[in-house]
C-alpha positions as CSV (number, residue, x, y, z in Angstrom):
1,X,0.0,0.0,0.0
2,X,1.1,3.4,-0.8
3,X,0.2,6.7,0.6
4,X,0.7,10.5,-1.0
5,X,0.2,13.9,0.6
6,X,-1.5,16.8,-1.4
7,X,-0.3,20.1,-0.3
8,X,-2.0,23.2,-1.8
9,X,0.0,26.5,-2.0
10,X,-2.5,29.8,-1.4
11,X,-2.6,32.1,-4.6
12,X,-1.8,35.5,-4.4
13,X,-4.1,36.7,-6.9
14,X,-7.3,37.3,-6.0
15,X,-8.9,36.2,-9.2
16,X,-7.4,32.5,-8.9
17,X,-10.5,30.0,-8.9
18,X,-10.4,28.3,-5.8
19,X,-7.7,30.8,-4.2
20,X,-5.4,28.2,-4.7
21,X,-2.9,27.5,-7.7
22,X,-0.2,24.8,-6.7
23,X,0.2,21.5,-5.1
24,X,2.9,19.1,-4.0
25,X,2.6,15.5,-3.9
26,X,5.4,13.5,-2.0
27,X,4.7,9.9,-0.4
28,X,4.6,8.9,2.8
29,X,4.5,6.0,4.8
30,X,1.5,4.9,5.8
31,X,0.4,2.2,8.6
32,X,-3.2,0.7,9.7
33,X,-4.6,0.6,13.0
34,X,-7.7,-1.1,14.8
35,X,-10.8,0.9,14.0
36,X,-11.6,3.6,15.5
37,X,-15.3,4.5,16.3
38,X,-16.7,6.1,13.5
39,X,-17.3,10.1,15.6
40,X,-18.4,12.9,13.7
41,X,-20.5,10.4,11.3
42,X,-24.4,10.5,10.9
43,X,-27.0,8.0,10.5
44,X,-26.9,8.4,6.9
45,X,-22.5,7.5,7.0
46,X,-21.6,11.4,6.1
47,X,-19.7,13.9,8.4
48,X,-16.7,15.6,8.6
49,X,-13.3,14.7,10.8
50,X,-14.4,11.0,10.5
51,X,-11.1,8.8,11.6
52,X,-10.4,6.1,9.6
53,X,-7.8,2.9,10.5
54,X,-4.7,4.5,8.4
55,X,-1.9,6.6,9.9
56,X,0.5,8.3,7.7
57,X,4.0,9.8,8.6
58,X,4.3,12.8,7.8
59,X,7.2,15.7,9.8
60,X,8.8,12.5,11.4
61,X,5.1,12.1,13.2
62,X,2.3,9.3,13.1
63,X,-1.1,11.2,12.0
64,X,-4.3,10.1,11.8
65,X,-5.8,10.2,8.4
66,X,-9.5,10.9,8.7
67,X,-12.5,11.3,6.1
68,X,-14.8,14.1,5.2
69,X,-17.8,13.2,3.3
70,X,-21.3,14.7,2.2
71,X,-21.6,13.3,-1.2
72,X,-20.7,9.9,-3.1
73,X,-17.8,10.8,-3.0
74,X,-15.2,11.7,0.5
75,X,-11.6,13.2,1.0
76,X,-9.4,11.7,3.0
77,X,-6.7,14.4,4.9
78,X,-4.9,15.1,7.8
79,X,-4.5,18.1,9.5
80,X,-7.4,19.8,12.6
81,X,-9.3,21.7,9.4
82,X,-10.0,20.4,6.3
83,X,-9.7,23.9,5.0
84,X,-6.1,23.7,5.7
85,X,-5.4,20.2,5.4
86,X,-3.7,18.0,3.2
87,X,-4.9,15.6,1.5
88,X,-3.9,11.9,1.5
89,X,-4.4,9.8,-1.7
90,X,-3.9,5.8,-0.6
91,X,-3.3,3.3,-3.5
92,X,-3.5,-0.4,-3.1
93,X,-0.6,-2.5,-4.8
């Protein structure tokens, strides 16, 4: 299993879609854990700061990736904000 973080780079230029304009992938290490308890999730399985069973190094430290989600489709990151996170992308070999 590998793991990549997404960092994003804040534009300086107002008109940027998105407000941000670069990113840097680099991999990681990654682990798995037991499960956690899925906090943060409702009834329905959606939510935001949702942990998940991977841990990633990242700055010479264990994180906890975890899992926002209120569509078909969630985002794994790491990070206390998904508005400042990064983003992990896990690929099975």
């Amino acid at each position: 299993m590998k793991a990549y973080i997404n960092t994003k780079v804040k534009s300086d230029n107002p008109n940027q879609i998105g407000g941000y304009h670069s990113y840097l992938t680099q991999e990681v290490e990654i682990k798995t854990t037991t499960l956690m308890p899925r906090k943060g999730q409702t009834q329905s399985g959606y939510g935001k700061a949702m942990p998940t069973n991977y841990m990633v190094k990242y700055n010479n430290r264990w994180q906890r990736v975890k899992t926002i989600c209120f569509s078909n489709c969630a985002t794994m990151y790491i990070g206390k904000l998904y508005s400042e996170c990064l983003t992990v992308t896990i690929e099975k070999d």
